[in-house]
KOLDRENFI-22457 format. One line per 5 residues: number of its first residue (from 1); their letters; for each residue x, y, z of C-alpha. Coordinates in steps of 0.001 Angstrom, whole numbers, plus 500000, padded with zeros to 6 digits. Example, Ala and Ser with C-alpha at 12.3 -4.5 7.8 and 13.67 -1.06 7.14 Angstrom:
// KOLDRENFI-22457
1	AS	512300/495500/507800; 513670/498940/507140
***
This chain:
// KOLDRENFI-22457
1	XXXXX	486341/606847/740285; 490127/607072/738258; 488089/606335/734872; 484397/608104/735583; 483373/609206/731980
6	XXXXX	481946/612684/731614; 479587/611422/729481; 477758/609601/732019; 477957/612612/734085; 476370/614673/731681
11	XXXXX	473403/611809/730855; 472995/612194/735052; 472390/616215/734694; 469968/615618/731717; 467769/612767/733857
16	XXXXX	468207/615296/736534; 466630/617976/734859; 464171/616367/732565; 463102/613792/735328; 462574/610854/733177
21	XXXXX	464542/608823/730671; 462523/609706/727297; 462534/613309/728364; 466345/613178/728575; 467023/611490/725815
26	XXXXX	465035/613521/723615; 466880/616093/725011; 470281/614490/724276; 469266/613186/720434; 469624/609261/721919
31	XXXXX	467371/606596/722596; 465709/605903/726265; 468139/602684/726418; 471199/604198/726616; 469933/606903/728662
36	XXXXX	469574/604045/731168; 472700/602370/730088; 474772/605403/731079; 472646/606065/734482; 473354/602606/735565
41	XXXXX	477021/603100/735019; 477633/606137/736625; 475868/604191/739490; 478352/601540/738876; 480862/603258/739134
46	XXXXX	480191/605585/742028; 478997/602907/743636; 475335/605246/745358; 472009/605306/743706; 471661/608765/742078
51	XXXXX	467796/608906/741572; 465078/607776/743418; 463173/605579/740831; 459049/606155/741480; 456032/606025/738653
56	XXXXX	456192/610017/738745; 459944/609497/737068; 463091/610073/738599; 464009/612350/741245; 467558/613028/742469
61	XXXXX	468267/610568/745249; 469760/612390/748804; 473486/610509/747131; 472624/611629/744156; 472450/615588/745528
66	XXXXX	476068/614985/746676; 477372/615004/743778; 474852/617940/741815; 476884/620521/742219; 480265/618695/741659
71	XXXXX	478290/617403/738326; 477218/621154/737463; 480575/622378/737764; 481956/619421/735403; 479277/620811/732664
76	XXXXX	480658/624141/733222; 484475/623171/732627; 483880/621539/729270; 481419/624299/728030; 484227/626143/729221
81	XXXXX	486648/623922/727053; 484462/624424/724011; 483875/628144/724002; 487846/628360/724154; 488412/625894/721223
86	XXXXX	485986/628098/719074; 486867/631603/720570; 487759/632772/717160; 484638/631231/715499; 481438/631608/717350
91	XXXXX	479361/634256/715375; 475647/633851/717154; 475121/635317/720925; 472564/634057/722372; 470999/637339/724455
96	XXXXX	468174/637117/727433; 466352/640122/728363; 462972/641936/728408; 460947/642990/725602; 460945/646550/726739
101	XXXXX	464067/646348/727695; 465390/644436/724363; 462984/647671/722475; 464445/650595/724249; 468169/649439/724713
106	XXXXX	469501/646029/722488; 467588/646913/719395; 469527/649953/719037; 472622/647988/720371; 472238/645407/717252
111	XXXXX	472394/648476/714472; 475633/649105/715653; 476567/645702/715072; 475263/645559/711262; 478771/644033/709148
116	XXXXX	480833/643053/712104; 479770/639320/711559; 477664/638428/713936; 474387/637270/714741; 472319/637832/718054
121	XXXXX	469383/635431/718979; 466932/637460/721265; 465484/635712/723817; 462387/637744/726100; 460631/637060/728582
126	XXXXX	459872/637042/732686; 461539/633605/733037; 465073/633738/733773; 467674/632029/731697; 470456/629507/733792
131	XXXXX	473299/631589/731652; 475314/628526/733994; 473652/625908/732244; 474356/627659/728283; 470720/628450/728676
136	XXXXX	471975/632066/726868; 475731/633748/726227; 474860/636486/728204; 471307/638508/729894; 470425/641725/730695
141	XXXXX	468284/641702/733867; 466857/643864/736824; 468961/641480/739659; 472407/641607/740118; 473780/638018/740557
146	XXXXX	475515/636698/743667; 477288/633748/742086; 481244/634178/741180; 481365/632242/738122; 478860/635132/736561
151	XXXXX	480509/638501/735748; 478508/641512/736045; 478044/645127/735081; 475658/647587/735825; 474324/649371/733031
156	XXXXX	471893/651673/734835; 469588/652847/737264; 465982/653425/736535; 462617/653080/738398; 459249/651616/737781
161	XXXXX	456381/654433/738085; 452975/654672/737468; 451504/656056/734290; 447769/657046/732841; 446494/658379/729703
166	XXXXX	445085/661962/729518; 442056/661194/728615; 441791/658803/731886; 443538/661781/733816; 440705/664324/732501
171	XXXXX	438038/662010/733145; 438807/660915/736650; 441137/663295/737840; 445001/662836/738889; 445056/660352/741355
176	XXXXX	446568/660919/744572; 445766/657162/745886; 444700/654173/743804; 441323/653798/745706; 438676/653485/743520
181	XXXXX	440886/653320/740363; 441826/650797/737225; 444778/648847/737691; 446675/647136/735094; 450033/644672/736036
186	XXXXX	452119/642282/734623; 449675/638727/735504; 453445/636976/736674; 453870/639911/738902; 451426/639530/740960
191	XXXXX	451573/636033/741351; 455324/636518/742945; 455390/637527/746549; 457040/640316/746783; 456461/641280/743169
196	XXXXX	452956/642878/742752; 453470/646176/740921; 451265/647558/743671; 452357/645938/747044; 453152/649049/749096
201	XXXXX	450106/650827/747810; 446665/650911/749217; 444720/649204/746598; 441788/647113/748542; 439383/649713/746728
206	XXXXX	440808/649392/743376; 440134/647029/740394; 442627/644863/738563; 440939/645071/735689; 443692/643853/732709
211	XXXXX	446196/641511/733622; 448727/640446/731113; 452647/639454/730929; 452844/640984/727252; 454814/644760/727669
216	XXXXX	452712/645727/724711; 449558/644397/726253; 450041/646616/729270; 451257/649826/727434; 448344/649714/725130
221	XXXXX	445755/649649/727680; 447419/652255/729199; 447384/654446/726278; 443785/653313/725670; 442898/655067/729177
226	XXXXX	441820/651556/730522; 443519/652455/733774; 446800/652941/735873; 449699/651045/734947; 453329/650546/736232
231	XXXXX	455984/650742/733497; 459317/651101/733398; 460757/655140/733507; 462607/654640/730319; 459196/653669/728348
236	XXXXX	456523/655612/730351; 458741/658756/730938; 459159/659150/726979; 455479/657853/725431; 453401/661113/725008
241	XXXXX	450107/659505/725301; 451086/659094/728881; 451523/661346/731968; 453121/659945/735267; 450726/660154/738517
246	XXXXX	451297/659341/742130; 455236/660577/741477; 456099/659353/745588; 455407/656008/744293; 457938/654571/742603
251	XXXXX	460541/651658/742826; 464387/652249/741838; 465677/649248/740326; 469500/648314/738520; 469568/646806/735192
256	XXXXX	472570/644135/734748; 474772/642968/732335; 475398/639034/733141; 477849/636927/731536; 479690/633479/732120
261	XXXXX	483145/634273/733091; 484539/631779/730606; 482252/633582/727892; 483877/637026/728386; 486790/635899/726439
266	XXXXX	484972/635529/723429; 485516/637721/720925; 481651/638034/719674; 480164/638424/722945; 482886/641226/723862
271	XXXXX	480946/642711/720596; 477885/642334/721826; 478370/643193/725950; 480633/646099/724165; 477422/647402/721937
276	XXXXX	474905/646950/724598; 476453/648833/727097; 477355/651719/724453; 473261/651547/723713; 472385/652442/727727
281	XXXXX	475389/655074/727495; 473634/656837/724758; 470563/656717/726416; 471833/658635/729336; 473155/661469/727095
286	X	469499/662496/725228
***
């Protein structure tokens, strides 16, 4: 164990994740044999069997989940390592959010940021990044992390409520249950337990008739008077094609400011994190 090589460690993680050897080593910009090579002397050297070899590919062996976490953390400490050797020279952030809330709150973030030097790739969508894992520098999300080595700040409080056109409002009157109405959701949404836009509603009478996971998608047919949608207060409360129904039901959520503790240090991300949370402070003041 006095001379394991981090390298190994870090061809283990990329197996681990991309569950077979050519996966991994596209992943790593090698070739399958020394993807192999290095598995078989980590094994060496710990002396356990750290994946469970099968035709599906490889699957972390009950030794090999031992040692995960430990192997994580490694990852971690010389990301860690890096981001403080180039503290003074990292000019892209890599941000995770989204899309309404990258429209309503980072867009206006990244004008402040015009001539300061540096760069933001945007990253939307429902999936969650592993900021752990360098997956992104830093998210903006609706759950407030548990895990120590993340940092956290909350930005703001809002509430998802549901919204119809006017013309769908004059036509069918303001609802005062979803029976018999139009529903449109995000499609992941509903999938998730726990998720569906409408779970504490009545709404065995009523139709899901457009599901999509695009924000635009969903505001659109709103607008268009397909039906009743769920949207976020900060984009239904201000679009004037829009008027809020059933005002009892809606759900108060926190949005988040997540970042790697390591990554706070660095002096483009405080420009970023700095800029972002100036955008939601401005947004409480009009």
């Amino acid at each position: 164990m006095a001379d394991l090589d981090w390298n190994d460690v870090r061809f283990f993680l990329a197996v681990a994740r991309a569950k077979t050897l050519a996966r991994a080593a596209a992943a790593l910009g090698v070739d399958q044999t020394t993807v192999g090579r290095r598995i078989s002397s980590l094994e060496s050297r710990l002396g356990i069997a750290v994946f469970d070899r099968s035709p599906a590919g490889f699957g972390v062996s009950a030794a090999g989940r031992t040692i995960l976490d430990a192997a994580e953390r490694m990852e971690e400490a010389a990301r860690d390592l890096r981001a403080g050797a180039s503290a003074d020279e990292q000019t892209v952030v890599r941000v995770a959010t989204t899309e309404s809330l990258a429209e309503s709150f980072i867009f206006p973030a990244l004008r402040s940021l015009r001539g300061k030097g540096v760069r933001v790739v945007l990253h939307t969508g429902w999936l969650r990044v592993d900021l752990r894992k360098g997956e992104a520098d830093l998210a903006v999300r609706l759950v407030r992390p548990s895990d120590p080595r993340l940092a956290c700040r909350k930005l703001g409080s809002f509430a998802l409520r549901l919204y119809a056109s006017r013309e769908y409002v004059a036509e069918r009157g303001k609802p005062t249950s979803l029976a018999g109405h139009s529903l449109l959701a995000y499609e992941e949404a509903v999938r998730i337990e726990g998720r569906h836009p409408f779970a504490d509603l009545a709404y065995d009478d009523a139709e899901l008739a457009l599901l999509s996971n695009d924000h635009h998608v969903l505001l659109k047919g709103g607008t268009a008077g397909l039906g009743i949608v769920q949207l976020p207060s900060y984009v239904g409360d201000h679009h004037p094609e829009l008027v809020r129904v059933m005002p009892d039901a809606e759900i108060p959520y926190g949005v988040w400011l997540v970042v790697p503790q390591a990554n706070r240090r660095l002096a483009a991300i405080r420009a970023v994190t700095d800029a972002i949370a100036g955008a939601f402070k401005s947004s409480r003041r009009r």
